[in-house]
N, CA and C atoms of all chains as a GROMACS GRO file, in nm:
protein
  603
    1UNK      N    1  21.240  20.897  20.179
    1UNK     CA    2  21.175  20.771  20.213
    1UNK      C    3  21.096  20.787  20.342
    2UNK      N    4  20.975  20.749  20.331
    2UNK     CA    5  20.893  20.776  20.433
    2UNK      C    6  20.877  20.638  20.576
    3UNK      N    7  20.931  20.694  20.676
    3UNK     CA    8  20.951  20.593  20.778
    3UNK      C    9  20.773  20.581  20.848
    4UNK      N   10  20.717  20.481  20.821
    4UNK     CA   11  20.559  20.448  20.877
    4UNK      C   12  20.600  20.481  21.017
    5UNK      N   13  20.454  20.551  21.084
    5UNK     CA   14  20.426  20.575  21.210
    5UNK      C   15  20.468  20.435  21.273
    6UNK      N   16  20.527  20.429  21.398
    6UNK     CA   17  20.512  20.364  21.530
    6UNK      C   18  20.370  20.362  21.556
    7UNK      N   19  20.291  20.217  21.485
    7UNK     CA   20  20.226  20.208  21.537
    7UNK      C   21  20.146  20.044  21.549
    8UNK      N   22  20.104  20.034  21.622
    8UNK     CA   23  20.033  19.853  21.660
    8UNK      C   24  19.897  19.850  21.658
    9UNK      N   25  19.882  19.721  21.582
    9UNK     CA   26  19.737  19.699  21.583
    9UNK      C   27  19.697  19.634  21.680
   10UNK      N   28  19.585  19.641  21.769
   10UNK     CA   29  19.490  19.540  21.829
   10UNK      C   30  19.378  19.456  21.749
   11UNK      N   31  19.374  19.371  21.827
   11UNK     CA   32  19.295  19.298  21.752
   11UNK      C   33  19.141  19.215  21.831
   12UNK      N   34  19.042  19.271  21.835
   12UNK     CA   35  18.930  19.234  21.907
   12UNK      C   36  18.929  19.061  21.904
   13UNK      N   37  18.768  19.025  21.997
   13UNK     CA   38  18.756  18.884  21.995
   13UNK      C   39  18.682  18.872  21.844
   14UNK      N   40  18.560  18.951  21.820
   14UNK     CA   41  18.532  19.000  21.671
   14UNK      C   42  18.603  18.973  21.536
   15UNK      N   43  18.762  19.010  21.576
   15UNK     CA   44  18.845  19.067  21.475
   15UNK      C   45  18.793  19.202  21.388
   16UNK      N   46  18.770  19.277  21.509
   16UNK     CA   47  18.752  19.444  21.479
   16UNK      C   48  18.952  19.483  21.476
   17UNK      N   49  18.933  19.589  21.383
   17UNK     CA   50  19.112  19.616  21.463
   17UNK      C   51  19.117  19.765  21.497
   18UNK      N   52  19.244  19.798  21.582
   18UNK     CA   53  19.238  19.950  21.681
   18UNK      C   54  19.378  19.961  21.616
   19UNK      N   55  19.380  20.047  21.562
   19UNK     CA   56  19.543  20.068  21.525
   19UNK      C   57  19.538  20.240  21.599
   20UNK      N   58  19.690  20.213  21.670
   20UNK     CA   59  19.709  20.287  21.788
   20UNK      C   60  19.854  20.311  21.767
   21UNK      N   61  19.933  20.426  21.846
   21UNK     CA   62  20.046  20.456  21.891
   21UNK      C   63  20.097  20.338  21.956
   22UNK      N   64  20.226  20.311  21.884
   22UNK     CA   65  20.294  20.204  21.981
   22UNK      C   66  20.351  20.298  22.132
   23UNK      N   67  20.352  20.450  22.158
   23UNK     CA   68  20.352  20.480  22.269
   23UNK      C   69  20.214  20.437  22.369
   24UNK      N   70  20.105  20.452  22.279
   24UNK     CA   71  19.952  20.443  22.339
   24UNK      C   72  19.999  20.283  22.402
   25UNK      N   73  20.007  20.184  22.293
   25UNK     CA   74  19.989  20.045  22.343
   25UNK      C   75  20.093  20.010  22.414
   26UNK      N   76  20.200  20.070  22.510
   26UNK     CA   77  20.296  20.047  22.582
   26UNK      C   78  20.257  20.113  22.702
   27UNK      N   79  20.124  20.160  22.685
   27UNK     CA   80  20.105  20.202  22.906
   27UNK      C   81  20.044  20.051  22.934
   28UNK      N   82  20.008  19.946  22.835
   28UNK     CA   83  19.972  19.832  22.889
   28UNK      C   84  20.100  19.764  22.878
   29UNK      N   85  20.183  19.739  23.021
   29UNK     CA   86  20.285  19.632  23.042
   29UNK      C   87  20.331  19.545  22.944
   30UNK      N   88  20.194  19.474  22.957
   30UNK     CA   89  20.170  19.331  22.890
   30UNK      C   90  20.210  19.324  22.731
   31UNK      N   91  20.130  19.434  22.697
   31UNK     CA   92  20.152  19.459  22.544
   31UNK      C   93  20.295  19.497  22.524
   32UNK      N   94  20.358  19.567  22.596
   32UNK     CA   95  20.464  19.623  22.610
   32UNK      C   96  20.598  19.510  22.562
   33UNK      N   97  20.539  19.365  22.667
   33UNK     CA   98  20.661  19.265  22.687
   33UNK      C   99  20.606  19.188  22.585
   34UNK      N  100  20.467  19.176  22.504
   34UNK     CA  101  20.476  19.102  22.401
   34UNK      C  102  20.503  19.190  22.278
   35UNK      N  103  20.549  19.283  22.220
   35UNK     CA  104  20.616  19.350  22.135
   35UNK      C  105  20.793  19.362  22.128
   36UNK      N  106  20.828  19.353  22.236
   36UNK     CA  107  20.953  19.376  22.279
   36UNK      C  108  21.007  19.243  22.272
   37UNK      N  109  20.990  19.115  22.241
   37UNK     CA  110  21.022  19.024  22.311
   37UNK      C  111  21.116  19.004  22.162
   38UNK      N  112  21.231  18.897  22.242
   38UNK     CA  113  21.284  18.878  22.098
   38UNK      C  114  21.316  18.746  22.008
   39UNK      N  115  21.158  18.687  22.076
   39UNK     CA  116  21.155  18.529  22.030
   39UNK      C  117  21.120  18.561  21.841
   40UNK      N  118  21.091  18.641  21.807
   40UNK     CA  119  21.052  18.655  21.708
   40UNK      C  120  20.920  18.620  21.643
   41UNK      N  121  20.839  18.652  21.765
   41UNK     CA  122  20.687  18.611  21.730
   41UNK      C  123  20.602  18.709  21.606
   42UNK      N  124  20.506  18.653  21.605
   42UNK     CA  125  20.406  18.745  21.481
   42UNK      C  126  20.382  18.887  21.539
   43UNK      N  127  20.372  18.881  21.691
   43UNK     CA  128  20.348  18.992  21.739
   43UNK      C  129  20.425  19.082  21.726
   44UNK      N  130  20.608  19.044  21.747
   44UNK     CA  131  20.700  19.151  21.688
   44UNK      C  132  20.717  19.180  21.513
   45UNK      N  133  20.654  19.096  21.428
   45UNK     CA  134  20.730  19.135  21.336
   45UNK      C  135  20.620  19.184  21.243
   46UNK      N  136  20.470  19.173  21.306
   46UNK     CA  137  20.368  19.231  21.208
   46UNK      C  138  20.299  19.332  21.325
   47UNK      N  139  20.333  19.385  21.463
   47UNK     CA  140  20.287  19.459  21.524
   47UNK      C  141  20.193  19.447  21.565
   48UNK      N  142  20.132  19.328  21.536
   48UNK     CA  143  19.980  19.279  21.570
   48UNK      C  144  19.925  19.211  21.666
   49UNK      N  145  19.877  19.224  21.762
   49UNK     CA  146  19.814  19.141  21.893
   49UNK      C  147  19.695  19.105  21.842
   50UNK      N  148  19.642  19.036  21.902
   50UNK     CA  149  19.484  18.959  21.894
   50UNK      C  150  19.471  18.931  22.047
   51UNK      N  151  19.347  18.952  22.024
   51UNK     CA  152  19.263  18.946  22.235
   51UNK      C  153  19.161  18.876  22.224
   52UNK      N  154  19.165  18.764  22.181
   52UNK     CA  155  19.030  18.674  22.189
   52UNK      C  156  18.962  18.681  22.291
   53UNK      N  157  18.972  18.713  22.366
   53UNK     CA  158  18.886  18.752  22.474
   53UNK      C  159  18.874  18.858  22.542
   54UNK      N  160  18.911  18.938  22.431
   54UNK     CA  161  18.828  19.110  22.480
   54UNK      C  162  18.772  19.155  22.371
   55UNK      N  163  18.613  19.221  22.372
   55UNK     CA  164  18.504  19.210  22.286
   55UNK      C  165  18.578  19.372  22.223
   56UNK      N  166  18.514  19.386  22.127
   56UNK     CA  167  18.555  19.484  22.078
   56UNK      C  168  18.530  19.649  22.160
   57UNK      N  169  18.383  19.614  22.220
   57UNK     CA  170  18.352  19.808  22.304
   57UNK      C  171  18.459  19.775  22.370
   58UNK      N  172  18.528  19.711  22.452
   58UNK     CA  173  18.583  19.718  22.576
   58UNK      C  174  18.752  19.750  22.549
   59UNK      N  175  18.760  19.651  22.402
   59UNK     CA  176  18.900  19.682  22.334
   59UNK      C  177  18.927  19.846  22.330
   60UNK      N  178  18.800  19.902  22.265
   60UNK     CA  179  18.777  20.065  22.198
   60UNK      C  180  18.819  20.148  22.337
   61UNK      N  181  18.757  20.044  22.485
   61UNK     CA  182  18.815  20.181  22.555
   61UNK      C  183  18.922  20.139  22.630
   62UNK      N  184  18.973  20.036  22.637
   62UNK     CA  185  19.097  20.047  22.674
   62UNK      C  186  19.213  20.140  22.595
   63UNK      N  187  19.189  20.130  22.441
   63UNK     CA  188  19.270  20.253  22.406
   63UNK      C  189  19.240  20.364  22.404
   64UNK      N  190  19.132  20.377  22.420
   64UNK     CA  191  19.115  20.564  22.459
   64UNK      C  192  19.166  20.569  22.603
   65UNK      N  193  19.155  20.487  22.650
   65UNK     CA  194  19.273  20.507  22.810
   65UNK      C  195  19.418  20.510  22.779
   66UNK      N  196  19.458  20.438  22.697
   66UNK     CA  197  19.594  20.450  22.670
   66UNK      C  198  19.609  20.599  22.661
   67UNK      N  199  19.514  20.666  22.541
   67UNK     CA  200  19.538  20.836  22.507
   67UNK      C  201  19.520  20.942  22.603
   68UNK      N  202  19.428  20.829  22.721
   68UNK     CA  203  19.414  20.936  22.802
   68UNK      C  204  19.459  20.921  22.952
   69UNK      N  205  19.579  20.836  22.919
   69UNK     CA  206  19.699  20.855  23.011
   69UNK      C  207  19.838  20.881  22.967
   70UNK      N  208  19.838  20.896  22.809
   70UNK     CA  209  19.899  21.023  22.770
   70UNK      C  210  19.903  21.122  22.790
   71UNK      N  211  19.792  21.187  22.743
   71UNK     CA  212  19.734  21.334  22.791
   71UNK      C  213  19.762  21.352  22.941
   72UNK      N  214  19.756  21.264  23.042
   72UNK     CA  215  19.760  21.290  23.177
   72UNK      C  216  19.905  21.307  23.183
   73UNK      N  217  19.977  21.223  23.159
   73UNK     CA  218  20.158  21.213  23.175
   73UNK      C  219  20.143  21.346  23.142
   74UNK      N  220  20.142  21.384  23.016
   74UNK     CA  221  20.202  21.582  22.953
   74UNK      C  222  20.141  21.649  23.024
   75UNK      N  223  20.023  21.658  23.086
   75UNK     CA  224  19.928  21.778  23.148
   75UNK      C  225  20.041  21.833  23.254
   76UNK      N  226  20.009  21.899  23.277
   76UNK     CA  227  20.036  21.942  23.443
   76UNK      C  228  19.955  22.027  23.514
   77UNK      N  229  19.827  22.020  23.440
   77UNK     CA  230  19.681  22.067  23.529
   77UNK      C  231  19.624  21.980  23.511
   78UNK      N  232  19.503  22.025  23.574
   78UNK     CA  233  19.376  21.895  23.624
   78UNK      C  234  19.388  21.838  23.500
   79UNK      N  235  19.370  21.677  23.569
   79UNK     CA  236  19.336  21.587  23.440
   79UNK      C  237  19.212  21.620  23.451
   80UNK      N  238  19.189  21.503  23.308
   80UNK     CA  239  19.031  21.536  23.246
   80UNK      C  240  18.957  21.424  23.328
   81UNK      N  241  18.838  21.424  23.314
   81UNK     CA  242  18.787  21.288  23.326
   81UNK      C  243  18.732  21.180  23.284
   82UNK      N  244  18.798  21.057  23.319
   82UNK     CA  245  18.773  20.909  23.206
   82UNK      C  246  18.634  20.868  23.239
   83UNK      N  247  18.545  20.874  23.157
   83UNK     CA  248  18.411  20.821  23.222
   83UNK      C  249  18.372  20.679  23.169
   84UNK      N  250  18.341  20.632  23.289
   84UNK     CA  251  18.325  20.423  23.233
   84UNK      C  252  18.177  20.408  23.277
   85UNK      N  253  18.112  20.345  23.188
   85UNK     CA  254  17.962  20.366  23.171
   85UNK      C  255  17.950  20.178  23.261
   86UNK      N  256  17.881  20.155  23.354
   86UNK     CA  257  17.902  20.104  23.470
   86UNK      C  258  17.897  19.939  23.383
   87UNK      N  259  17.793  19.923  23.264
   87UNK     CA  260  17.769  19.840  23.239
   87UNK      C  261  17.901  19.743  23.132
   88UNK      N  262  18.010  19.873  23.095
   88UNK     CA  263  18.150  19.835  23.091
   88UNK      C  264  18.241  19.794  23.152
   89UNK      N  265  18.219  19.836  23.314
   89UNK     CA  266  18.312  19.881  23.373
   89UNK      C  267  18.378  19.676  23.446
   90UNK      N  268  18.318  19.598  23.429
   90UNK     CA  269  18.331  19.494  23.463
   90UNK      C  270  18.434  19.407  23.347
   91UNK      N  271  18.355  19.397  23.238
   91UNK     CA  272  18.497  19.358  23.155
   91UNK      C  273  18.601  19.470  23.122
   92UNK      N  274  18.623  19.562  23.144
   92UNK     CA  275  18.703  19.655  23.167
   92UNK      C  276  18.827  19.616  23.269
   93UNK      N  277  18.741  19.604  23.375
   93UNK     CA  278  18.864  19.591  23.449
   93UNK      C  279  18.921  19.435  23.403
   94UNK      N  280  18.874  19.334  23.421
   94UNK     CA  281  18.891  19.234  23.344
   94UNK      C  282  19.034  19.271  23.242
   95UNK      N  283  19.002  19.312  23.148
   95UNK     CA  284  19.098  19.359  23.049
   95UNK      C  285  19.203  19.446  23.048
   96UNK      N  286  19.199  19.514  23.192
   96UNK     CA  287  19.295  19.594  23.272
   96UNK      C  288  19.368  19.547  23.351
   97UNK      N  289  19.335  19.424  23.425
   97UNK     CA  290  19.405  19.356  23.480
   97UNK      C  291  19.497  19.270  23.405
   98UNK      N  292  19.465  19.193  23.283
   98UNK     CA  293  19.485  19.120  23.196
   98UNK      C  294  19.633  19.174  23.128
   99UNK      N  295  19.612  19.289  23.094
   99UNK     CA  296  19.698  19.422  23.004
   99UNK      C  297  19.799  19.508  23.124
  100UNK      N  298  19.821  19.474  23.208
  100UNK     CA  299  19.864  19.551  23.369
  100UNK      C  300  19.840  19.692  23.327
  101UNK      N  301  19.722  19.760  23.294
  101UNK     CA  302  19.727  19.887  23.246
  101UNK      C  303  19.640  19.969  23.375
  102UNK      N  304  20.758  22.723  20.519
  102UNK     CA  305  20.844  22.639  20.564
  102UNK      C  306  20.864  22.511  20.490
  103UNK      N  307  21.002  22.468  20.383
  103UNK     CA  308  20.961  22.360  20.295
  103UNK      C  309  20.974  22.271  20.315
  104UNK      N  310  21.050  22.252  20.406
  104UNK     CA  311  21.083  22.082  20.495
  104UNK      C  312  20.943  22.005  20.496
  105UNK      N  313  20.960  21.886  20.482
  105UNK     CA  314  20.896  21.758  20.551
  105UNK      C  315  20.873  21.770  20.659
  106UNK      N  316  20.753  21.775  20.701
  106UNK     CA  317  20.713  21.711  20.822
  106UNK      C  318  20.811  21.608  20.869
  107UNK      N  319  20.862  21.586  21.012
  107UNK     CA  320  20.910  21.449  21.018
  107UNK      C  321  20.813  21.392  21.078
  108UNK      N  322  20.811  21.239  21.117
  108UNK     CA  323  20.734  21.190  21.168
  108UNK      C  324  20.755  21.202  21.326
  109UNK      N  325  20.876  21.283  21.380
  109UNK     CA  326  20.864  21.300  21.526
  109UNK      C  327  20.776  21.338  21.567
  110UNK      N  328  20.786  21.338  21.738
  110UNK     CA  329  20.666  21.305  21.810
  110UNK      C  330  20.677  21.510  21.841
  111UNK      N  331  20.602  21.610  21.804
  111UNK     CA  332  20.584  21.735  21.889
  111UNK      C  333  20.447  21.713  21.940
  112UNK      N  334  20.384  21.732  22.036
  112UNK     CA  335  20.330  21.734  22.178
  112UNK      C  336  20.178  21.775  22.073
  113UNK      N  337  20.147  21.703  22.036
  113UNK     CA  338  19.986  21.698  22.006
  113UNK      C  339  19.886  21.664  22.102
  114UNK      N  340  19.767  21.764  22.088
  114UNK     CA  341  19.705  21.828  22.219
  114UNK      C  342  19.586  21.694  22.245
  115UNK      N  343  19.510  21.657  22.097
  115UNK     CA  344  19.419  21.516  22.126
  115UNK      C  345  19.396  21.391  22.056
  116UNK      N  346  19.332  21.371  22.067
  116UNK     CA  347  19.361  21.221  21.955
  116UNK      C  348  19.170  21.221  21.909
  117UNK      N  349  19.190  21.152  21.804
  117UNK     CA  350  19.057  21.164  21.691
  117UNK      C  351  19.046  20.979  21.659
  118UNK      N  352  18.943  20.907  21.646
  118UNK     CA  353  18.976  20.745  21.582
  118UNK      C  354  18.863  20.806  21.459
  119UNK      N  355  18.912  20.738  21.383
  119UNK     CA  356  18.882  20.744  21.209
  119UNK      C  357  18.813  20.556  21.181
  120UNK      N  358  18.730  20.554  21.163
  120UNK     CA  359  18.667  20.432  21.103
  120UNK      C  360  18.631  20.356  21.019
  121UNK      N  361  18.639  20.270  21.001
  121UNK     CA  362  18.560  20.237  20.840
  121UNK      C  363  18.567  20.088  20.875
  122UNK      N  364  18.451  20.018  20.871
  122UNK     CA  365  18.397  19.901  20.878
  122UNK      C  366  18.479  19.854  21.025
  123UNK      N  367  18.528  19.732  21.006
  123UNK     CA  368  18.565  19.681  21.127
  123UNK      C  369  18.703  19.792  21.201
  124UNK      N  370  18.738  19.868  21.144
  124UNK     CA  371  18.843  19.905  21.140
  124UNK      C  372  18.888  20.034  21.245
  125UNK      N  373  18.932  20.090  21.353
  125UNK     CA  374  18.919  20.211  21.427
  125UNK      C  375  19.107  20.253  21.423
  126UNK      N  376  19.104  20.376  21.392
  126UNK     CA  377  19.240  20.400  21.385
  126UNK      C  378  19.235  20.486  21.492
  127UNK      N  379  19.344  20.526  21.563
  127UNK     CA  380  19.356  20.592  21.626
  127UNK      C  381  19.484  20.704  21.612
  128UNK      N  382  19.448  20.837  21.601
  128UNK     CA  383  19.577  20.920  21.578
  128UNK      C  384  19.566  21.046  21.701
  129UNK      N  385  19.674  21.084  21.669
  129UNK     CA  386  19.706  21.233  21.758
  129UNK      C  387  19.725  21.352  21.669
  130UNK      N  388  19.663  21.442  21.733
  130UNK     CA  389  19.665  21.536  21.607
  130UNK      C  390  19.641  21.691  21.694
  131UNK      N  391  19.663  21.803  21.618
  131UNK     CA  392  19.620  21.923  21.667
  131UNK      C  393  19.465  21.983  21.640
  132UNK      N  394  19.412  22.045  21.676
  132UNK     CA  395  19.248  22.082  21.684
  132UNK      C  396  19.310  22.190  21.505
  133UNK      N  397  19.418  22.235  21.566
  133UNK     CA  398  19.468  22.323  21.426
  133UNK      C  399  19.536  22.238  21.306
  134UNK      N  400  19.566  22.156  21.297
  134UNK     CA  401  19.598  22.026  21.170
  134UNK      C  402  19.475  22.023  21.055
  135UNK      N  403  19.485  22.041  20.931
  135UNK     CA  404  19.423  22.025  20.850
  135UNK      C  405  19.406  21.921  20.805
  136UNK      N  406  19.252  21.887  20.725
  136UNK     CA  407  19.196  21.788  20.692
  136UNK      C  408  19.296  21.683  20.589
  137UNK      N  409  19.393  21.765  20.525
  137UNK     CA  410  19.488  21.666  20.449
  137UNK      C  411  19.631  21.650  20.487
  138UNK      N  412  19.636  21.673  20.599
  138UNK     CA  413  19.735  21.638  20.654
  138UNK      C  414  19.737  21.504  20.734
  139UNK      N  415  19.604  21.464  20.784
  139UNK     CA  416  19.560  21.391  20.880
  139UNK      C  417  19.511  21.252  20.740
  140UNK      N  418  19.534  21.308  20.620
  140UNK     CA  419  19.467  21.223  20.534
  140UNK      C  420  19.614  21.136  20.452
  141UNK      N  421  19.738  21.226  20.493
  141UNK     CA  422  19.830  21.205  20.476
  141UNK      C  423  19.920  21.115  20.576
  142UNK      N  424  19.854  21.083  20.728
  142UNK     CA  425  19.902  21.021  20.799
  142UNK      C  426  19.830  20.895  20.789
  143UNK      N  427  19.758  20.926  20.787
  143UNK     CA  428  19.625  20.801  20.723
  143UNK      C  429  19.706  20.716  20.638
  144UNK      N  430  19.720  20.796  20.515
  144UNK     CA  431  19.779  20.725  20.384
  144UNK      C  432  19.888  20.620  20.425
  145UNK      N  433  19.971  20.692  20.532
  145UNK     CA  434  20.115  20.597  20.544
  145UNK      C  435  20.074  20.486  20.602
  146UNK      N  436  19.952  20.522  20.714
  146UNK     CA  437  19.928  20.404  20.760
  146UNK      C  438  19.794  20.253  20.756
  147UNK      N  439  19.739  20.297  20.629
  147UNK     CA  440  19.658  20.192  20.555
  147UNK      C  441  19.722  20.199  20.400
  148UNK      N  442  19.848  20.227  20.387
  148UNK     CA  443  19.847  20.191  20.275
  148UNK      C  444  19.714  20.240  20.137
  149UNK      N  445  19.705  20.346  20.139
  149UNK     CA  446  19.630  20.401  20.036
  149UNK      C  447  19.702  20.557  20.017
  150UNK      N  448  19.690  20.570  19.903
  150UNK     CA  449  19.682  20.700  19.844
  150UNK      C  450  19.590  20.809  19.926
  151UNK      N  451  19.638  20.944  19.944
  151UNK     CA  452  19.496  21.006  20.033
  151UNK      C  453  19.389  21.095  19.925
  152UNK      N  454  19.486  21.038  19.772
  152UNK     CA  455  19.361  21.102  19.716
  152UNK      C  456  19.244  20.975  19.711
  153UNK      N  457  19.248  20.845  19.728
  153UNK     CA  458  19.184  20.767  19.724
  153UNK      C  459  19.040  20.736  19.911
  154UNK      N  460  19.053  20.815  19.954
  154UNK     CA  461  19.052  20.910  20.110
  154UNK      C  462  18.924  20.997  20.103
  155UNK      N  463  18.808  20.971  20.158
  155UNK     CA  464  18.776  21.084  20.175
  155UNK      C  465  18.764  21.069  20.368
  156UNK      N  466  18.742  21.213  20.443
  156UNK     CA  467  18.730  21.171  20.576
  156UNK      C  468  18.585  21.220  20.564
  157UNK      N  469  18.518  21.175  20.696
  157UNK     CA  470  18.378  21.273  20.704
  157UNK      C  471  18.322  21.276  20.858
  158UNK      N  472  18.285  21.364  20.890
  158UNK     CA  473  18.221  21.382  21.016
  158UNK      C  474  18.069  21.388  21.019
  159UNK      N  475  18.027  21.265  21.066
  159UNK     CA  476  17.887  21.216  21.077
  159UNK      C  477  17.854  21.256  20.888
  160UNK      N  478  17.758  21.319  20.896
  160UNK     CA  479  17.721  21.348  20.736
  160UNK      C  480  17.798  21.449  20.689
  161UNK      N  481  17.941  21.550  20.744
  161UNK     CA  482  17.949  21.613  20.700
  161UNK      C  483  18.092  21.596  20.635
  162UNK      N  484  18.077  21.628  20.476
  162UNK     CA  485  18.262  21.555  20.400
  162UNK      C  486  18.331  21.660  20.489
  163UNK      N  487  18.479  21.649  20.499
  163UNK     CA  488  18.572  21.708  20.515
  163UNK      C  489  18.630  21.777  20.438
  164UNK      N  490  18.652  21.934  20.429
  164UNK     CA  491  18.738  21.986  20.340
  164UNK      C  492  18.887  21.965  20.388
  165UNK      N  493  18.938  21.951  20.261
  165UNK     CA  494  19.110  21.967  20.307
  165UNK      C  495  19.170  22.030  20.329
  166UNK      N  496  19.154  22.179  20.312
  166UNK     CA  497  19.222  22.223  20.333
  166UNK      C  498  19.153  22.351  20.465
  167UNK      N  499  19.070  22.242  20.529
  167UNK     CA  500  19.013  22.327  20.689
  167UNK      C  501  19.086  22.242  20.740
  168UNK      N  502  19.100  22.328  20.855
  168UNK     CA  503  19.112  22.275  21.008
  168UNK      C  504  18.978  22.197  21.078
  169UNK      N  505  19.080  22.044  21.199
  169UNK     CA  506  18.955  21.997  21.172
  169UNK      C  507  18.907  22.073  21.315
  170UNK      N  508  18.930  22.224  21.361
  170UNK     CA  509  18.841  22.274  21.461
  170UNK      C  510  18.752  22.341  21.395
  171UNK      N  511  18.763  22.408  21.265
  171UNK     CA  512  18.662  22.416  21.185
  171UNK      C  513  18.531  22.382  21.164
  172UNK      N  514  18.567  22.204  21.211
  172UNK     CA  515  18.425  22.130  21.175
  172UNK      C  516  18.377  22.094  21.310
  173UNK      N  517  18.454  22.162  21.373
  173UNK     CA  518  18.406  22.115  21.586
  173UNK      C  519  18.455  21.997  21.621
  174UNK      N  520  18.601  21.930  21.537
  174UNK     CA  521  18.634  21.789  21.603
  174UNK      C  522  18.704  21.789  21.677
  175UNK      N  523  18.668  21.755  21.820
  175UNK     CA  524  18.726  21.767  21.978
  175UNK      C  525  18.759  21.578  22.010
  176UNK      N  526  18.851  21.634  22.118
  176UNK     CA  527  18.953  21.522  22.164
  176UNK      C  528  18.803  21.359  22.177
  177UNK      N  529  18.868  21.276  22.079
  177UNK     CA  530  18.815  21.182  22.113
  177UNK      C  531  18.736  21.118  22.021
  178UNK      N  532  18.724  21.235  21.897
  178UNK     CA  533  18.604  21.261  21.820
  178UNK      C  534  18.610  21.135  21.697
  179UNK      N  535  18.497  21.092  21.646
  179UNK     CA  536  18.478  20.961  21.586
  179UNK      C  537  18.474  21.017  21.414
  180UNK      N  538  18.508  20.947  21.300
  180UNK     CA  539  18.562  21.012  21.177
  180UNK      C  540  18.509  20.895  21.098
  181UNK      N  541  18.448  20.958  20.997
  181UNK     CA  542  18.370  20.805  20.884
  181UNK      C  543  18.490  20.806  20.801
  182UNK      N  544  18.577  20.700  20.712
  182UNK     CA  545  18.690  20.684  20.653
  182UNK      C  546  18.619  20.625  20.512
  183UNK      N  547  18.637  20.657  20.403
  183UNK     CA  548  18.572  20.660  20.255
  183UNK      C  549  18.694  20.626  20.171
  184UNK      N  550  18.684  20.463  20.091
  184UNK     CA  551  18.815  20.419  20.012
  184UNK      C  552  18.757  20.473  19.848
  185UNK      N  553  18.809  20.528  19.782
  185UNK     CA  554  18.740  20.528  19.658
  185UNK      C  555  18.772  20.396  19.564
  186UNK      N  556  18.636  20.355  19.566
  186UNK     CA  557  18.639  20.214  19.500
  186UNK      C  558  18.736  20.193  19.330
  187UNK      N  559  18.674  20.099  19.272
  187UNK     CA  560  18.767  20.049  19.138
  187UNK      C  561  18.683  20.119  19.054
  188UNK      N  562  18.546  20.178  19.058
  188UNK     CA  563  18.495  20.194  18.967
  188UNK      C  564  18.519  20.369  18.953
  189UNK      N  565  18.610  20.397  19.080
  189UNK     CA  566  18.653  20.509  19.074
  189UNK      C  567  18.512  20.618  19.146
  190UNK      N  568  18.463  20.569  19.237
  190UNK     CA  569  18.353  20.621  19.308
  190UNK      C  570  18.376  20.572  19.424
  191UNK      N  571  18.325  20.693  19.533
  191UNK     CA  572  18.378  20.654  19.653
  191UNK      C  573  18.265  20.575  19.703
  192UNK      N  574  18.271  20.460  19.805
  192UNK     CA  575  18.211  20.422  19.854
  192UNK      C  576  18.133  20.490  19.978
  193UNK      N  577  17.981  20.440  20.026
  193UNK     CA  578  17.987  20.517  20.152
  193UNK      C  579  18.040  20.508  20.270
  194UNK      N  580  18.059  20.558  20.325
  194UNK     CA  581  18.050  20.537  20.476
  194UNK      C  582  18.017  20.432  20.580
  195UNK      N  583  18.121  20.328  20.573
  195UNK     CA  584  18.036  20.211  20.646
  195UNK      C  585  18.136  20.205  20.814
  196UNK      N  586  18.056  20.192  20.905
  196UNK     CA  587  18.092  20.149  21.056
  196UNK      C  588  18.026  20.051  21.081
  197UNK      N  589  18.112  19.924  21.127
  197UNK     CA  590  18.045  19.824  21.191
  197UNK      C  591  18.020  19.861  21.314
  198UNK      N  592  17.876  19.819  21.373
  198UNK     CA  593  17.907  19.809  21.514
  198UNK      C  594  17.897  19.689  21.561
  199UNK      N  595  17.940  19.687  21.690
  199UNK     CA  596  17.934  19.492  21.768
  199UNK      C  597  17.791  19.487  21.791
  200UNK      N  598  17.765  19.362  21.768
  200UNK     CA  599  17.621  19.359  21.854
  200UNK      C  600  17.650  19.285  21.976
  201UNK      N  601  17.611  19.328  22.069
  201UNK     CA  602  17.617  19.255  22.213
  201UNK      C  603  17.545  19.134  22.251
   0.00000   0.00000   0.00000
């Protein structure tokens, strides 16, 4: 019997979706305590968040940050580098602050 | 080696997102992992068959049984995702993008 990946969807303002490592979507806090929680919300029992107010580019790189603060945790040489294209970098943080990531 | 894969976690080196319309998956995988293996993780997690699967890189299909360093797919790398329709033909290649 095949046990499905650990894994969570995001969900853009769009309704684009990011399906990700539930390790990936746990360097964001936030996401962290709304998965975990044990009111028994939609979020725990279909893995699914929605971010109405984070557009989809910005959704896309918050999880490639998740992967690429994976990659940083295992490294133990130079990390790589995250490059934020400036005209992102505003709802970015926005959505970083939002996510405590 | 005849065992199953398990689904534990061994230390995969990058991650690849796979697409198809609104849709961005995101996996971890080895540069040395073959094209149907990755079509097989897929499967568990959209619910499809992976013969129903094709993957493709920009215009180019994926063989299954390459590696996807084979086809030059490096950490990060973007993947067209192909459902084979009812009429039993695969559909193309569709990525939404946002418009700003």
């Amino acid at each position: 019997m095949e046990k499905p990946r650990e894994t969570v969807k995001l969900i853009s303002a769009e309704g684009y979706e990011f399906v990700v490592d539930y390790e990936a979507a746990c360097v964001s806090s936030t996401i962290r305590n709304m998965l975990s929680s044990q009111g028994g919300f939609t979020e725990t029992e279909r893995g699914e968040v929605r971010f109405p107010e984070i557009s989809a580019p910005v959704l896309e790189k918050v999880c490639q940050y998740f992967y690429y603060k994976l990659q940083c945790n295992r490294s133990t040489g130079a990390t790589p580098e995250f490059h934020i294209p400036p005209e992102e970098a505003l709802e970015l943080l926005m959505a970083a602050n939002f996510l405590d990531t | 080696m005849g065992d199953q894969p398990e689904n534990d976690v061994e230390e995969k080196t990058m991650y690849i997102r796979v697409k198809r319309k609104k849709m961005t998956v995101f996996l971890q995988v080895n540069p040395t992992d073959v094209v149907s293996s990755v079509k097989e993780t897929l499967a568990g997690l959209v619910e499809k068959s992976s013969d129903d699967m094709r993957l493709w890189s920009g215009s180019v299909l994926l063989d299954e049984n390459k590696s996807l360093e084979h086809f030059g797919i490096g950490n990060g790398a973007v993947l067209g995702l192909a459902y084979r329709s009812d009429t039993g033909e695969f559909e193309d290649v569709i990525i939404e993008q946002v418009d700003n």
